[in-house]
C-alpha positions as CSV (number, residue, x, y, z in Angstrom):
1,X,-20.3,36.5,142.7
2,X,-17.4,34.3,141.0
3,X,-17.1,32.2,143.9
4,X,-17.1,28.8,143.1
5,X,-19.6,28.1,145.9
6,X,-21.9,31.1,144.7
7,X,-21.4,31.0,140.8
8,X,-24.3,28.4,140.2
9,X,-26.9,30.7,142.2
10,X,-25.1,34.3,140.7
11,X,-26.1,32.8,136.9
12,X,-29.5,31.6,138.0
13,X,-30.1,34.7,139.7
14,X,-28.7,36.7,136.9
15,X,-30.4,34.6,134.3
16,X,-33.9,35.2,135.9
17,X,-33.8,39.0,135.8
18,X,-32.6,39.1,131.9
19,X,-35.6,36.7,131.7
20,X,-37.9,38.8,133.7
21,X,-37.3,41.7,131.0
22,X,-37.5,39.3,128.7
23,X,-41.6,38.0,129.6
24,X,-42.5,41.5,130.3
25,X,-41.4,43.4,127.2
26,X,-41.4,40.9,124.8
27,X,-44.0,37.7,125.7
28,X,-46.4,40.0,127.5
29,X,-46.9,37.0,129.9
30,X,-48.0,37.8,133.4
31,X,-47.1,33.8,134.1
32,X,-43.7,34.1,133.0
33,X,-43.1,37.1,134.7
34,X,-44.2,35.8,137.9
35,X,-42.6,32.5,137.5
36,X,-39.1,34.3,136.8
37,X,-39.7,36.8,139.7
38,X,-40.0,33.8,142.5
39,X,-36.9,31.9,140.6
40,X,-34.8,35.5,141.4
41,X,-36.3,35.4,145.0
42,X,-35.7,32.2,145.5
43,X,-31.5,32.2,144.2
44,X,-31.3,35.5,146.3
45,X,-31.9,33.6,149.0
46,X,-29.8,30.8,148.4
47,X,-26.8,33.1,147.5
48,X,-27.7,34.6,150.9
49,X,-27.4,30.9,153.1
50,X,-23.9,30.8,151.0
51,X,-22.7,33.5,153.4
52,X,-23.8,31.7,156.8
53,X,-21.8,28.9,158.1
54,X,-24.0,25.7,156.9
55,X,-26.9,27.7,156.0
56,X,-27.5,26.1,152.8
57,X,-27.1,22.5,154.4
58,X,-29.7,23.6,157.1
59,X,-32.0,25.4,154.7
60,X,-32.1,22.1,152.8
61,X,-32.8,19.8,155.3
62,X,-35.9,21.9,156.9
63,X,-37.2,21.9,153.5
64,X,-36.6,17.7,153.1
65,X,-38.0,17.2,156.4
66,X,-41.2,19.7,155.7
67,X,-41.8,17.8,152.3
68,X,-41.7,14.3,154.4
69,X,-38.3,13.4,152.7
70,X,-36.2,13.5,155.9
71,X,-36.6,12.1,159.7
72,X,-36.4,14.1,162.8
73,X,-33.0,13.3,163.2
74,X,-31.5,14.9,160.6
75,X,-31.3,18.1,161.6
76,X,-29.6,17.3,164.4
């Protein structure tokens, strides 16, 4: 989780559960705590790509290229 290449998505993904608590016990905000729950999923995941070879850099551009930002060609 110290990894230089993972440390970014460890303290997001770290900093989204304390903040989970955080809306649930405290702010009684079902927004919050919904918000903070797809942030975890969603640096979980990315830690995740960190493990496969270019996963990140594919993961990436599928999303660009979904969202219109991207041509065809650069996933290839």
């Amino acid at each position: 989780m110290v990894d230089p290449n993972r440390r970014i998505a460890s303290a997001v993904f770290v900093g989204s559960m304390i903040m989970t608590f955080v809306s649930i016990y405290a702010l009684h905000s079902k927004f919050f705590t919904l918000l903070f729950i797809i942030v975890q999923f969603c640096s979980y995941i990315w830690y995740i790509l960190s493990y496969i070879p270019f996963g990140r850099d594919i993961c990436a551009a599928c999303v660009k290229r979904l969202w219109g930002g991207g041509s065809s060609e650069t996933l290839l």
